[in-house]
C-alpha positions in Angstrom: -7.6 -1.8 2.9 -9.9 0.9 0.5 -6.5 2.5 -0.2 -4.8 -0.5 -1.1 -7.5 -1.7 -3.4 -8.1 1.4 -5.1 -4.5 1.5 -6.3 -4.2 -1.9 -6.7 -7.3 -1.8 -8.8 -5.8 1.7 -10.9 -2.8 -0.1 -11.6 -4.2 -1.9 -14.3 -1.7 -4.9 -13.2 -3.3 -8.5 -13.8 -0.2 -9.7 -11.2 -1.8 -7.1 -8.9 -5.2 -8.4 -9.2 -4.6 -11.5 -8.4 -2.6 -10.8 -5.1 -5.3 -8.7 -3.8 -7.6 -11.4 -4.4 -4.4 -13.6 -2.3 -4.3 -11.3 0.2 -8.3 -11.3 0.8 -8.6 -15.1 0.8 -5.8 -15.2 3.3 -7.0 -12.6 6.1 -10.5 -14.7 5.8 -8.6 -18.2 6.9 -6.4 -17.0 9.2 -8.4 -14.8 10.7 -10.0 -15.7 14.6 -13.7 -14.9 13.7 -13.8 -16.6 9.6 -17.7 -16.2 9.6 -17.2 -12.5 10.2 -14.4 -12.0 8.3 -15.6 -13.8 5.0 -19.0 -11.4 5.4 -16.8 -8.3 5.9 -15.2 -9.4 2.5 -18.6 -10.5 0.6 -19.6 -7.0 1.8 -16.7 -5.3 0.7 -16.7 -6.7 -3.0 -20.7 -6.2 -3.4 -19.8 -2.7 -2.5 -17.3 -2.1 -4.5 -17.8 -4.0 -7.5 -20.1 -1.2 -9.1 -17.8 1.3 -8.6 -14.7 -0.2 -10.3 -14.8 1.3 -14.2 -15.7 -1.2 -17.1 -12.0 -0.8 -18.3 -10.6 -2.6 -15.5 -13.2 -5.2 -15.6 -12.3 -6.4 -18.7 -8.3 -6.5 -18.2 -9.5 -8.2 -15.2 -11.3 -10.8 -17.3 -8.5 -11.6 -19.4 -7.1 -13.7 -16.8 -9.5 -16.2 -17.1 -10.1 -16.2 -20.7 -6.2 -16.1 -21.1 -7.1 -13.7 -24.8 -5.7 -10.1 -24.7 -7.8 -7.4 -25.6 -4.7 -5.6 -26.8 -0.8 -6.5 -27.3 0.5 -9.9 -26.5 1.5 -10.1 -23.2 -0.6 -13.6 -22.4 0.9 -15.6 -25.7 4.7 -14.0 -24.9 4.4 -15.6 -21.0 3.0 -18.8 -22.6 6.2 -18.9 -25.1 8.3 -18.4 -21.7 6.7 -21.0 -19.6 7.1 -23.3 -22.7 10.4 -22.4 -23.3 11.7 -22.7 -19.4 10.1 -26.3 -19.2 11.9 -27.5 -22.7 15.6 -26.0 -20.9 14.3 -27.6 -17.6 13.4 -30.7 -19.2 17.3 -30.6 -20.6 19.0 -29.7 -17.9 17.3 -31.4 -14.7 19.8 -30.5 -12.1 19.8 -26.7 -13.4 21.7 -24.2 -15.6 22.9 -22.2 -12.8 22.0 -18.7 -10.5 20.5 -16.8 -13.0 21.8 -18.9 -16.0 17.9 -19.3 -17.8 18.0 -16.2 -19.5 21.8 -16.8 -21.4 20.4 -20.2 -21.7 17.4 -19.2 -23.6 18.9 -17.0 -25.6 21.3 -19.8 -27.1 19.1 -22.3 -27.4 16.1 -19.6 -28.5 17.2 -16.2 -29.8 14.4 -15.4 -27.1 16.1 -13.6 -23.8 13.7 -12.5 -21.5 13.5 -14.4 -17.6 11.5 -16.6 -16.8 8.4 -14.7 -15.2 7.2 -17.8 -12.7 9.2 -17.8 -9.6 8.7 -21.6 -9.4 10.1 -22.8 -12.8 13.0 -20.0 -12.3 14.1 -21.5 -9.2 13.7 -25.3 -11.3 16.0 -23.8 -14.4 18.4 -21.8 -12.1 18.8 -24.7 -8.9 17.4 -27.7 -10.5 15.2 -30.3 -8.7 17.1 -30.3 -5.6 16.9 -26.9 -5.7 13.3 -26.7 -5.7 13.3 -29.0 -3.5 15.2 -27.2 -0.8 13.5 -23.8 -1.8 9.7 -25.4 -1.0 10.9 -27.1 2.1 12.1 -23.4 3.3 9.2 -22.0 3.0 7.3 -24.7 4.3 9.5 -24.4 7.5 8.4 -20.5 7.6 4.8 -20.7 7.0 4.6 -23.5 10.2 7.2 -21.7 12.4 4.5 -18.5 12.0 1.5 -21.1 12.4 3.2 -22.3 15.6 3.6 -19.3 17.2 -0.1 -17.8 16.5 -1.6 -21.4 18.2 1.2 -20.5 21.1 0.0 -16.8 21.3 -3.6 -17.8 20.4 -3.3 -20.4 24.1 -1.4 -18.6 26.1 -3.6 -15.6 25.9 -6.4 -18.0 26.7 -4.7 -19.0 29.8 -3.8 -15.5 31.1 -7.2 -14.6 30.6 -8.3 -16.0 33.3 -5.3 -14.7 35.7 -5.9 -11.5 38.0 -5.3 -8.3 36.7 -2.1 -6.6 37.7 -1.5 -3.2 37.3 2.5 -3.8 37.0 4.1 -3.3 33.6 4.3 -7.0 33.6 0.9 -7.9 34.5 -1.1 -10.3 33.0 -3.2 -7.3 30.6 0.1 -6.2 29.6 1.3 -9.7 28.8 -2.4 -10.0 26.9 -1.6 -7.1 24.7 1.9 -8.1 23.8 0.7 -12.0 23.0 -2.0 -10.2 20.8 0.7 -8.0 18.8 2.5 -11.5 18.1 -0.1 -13.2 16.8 -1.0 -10.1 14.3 2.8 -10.3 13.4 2.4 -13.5 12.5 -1.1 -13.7 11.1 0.0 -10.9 8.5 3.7 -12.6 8.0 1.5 -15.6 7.0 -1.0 -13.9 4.4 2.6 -11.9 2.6 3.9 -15.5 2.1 0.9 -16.2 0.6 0.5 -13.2 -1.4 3.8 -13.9 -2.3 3.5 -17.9 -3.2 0.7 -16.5 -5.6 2.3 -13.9 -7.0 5.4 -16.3 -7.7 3.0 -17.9 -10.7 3.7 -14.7 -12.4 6.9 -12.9 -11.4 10.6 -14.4 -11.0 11.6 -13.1 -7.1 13.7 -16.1 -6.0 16.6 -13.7 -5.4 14.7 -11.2 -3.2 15.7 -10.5 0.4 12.1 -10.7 1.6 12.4 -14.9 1.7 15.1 -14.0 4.4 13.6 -11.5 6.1 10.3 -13.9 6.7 13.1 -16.2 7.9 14.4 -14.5 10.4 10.8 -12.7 11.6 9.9 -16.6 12.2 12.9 -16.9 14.5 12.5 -14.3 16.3 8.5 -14.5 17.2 9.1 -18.1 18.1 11.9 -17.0 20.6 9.7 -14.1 22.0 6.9 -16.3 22.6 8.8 -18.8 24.0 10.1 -16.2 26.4 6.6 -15.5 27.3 5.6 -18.9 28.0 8.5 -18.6 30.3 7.2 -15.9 32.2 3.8 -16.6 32.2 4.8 -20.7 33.6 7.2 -18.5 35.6 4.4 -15.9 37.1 1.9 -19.3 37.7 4.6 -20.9 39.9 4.9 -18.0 41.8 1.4 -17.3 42.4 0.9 -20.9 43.2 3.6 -21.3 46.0 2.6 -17.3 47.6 -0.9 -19.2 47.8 0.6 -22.2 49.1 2.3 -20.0 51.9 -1.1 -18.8 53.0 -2.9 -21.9 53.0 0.2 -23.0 55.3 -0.7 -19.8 57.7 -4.1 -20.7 58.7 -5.0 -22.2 61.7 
């Protein structure tokens, strides 16, 4: 996490700056101990504050005072934002994939994307299309949620179990249920990371909206499976019992 924010920090990018703050805010909320967590961060940024150099301070600063120090990169993204809700307002239903930019240019002499993954997906797909785009994501951020609660309770109810040492034991179980929910937990804070950084960037087209996709499917199916063994193992442990109880005089 130093590493990471050392070079997130050197970059000098704005975009950057606000995904690590993203990324921060999202460990603290999804993580199991929040009080801890949101120290550990207040902790992190008292100590590092001092040590980050003046010059990044003030490009840091220029996000909320929306004034460049130097060049014009602020006022050119407000002409794009303006310009991509004037073609939206136009053409409700879309210009087509990747259309915005050949549509700008005509109605504009102005060419460059649209640098906000939201409005790119309302130019390019329309209403309908960011419609279906937010419902997608929706889908994947709850699939993830449903499987950390699922990991989260079934490790609470092998918890209690007896230790086994076979491979399939209840501590090995444990540490599998736990690798899940990390999966998940950190599949959860890159969406958001992601959702944030889409108010500055154009990545509709990016494979990493499928990729979260299918890494909900699958951690939902693997959890599932251990639900399976664990209701599986209980049964079993249950009716050897029973058999017992059924032996005594």
């Amino acid at each position: 996490m130093i590493a990471l924010s050392v070079i997130v920090i050197s970059s000098g990018s704005r975009t950057a700056y606000v995904a690590l703050v993203a990324m921060l805010m999202s460990l603290v909320f999804y993580s199991r101990y929040r009080k801890r967590a949101f120290i550990g961060a207040m902790l992190f940024v008292v100590v590092a504050a001092p040590l980050v150099p003046d010059v990044y301070w003030e490009r840091f600063n220029t996000i909320i005072t929306q004034v460049d120090t130097e060049g014009a990169s602020i006022d050119t993204r407000h002409q794009i934002i303006d310009d991509a809700v004037e073609i939206w307002i136009e053409n409700p239903f879309g210009v087509g994939v990747g259309g915005f930019p050949v549509v700008r240019t005509e109605t504009f002499s102005r060419s460059q994307d649209t640098h906000n993954l939201y409005l790119e997906v309302g130019t390019n797909l329309g209403i309908q299309g960011l419609i279906v785009f937010l419902g997608l994501v929706v889908s994947i951020m709850r699939s993830f949620g449903r499987t950390r609660r699922r990991a989260e309770d079934l490790i609470s109810r092998l918890g209690g179990a007896e230790t086994d040492s076979s491979d399939m034991g209840p501590e090995s179980q444990i540490r599998d249920l736990m690798w899940v929910r990390a999966v998940a937990v950190s599949c959860l804070g890159f969406m958001v990371t992601r959702l944030t950084l889409g108010m500055f960037g154009h990545d509709l087209y990016e494979i990493y909206w499928w990729f979260s996709a299918g890494t909900a499917i699958a951690l939902e199916r693997l959890v599932g499976e251990m639900e399976e063994q664990a209701g599986a193992s209980s049964a079993g442990d249950n009716h050897e019992q029973g058999c017992k109880n059924d032996r005594r005089p």
